[in-house]
C-alpha positions in Angstrom: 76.1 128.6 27.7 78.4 128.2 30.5 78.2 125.0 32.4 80.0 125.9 35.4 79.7 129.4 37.1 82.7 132.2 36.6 84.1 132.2 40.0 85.2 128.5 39.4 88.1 129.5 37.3 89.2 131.8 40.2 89.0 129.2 42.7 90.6 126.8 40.3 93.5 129.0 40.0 93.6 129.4 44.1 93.3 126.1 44.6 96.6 125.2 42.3 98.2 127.7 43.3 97.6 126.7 47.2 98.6 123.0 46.2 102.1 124.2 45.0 102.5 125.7 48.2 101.3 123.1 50.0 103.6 120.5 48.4 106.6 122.7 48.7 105.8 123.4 52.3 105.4 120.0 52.8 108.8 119.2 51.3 111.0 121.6 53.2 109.4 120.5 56.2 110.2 116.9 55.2 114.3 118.2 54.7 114.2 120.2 58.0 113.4 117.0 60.0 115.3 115.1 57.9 118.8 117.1 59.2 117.2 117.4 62.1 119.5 116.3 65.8 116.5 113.8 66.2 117.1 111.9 63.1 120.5 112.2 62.7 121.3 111.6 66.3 124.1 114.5 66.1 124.9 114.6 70.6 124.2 111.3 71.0 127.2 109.6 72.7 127.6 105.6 71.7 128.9 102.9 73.7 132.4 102.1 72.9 131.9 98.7 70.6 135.9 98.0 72.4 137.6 99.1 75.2 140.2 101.6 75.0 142.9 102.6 77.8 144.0 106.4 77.3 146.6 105.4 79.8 148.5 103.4 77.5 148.0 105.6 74.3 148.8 109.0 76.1 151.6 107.6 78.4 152.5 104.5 76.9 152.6 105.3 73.4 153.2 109.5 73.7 150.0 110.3 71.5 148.8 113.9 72.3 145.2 114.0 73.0 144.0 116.6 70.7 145.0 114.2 68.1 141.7 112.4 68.7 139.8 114.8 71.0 139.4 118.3 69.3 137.5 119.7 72.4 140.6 118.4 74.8 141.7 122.4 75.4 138.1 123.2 76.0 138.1 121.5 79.4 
């Protein structure tokens, strides 16, 4: 005597199955936003914490931009 009907194995086995997807899903999606520009704030300029003269470094000192700027040829 069966207590629960046949089909229930089948939808047992969907239903885990769906879960592992689910959960994996749910993690990459997790990783994506994690690296995400939003999170990480990648384009965000911040306020210089001191102030700094390129005057006196470039002229004063000699110091060729491009050995702090990398995008200084671009412009």
């Amino acid at each position: 005597m069966q207590i629960f009907h046949r089909s229930t194995n089948a939808l047992s086995r969907a239903t885990i199955y769906g879960a592992v997807f689910v959960v994996a899903a749910l993690f990459w999606a997790m990783a994506q936003i994690q690296r995400s520009p939003y999170i990480t704030y990648a384009g965000v300029a911040k306020p210089q914490p001191v102030p700094f003269s390129h005057q006196h470094h470039v002229t004063g000192l000699g110091i060729d931009c491009r050995y702090c700027h990398t995008s200084v040829e671009n412009f």
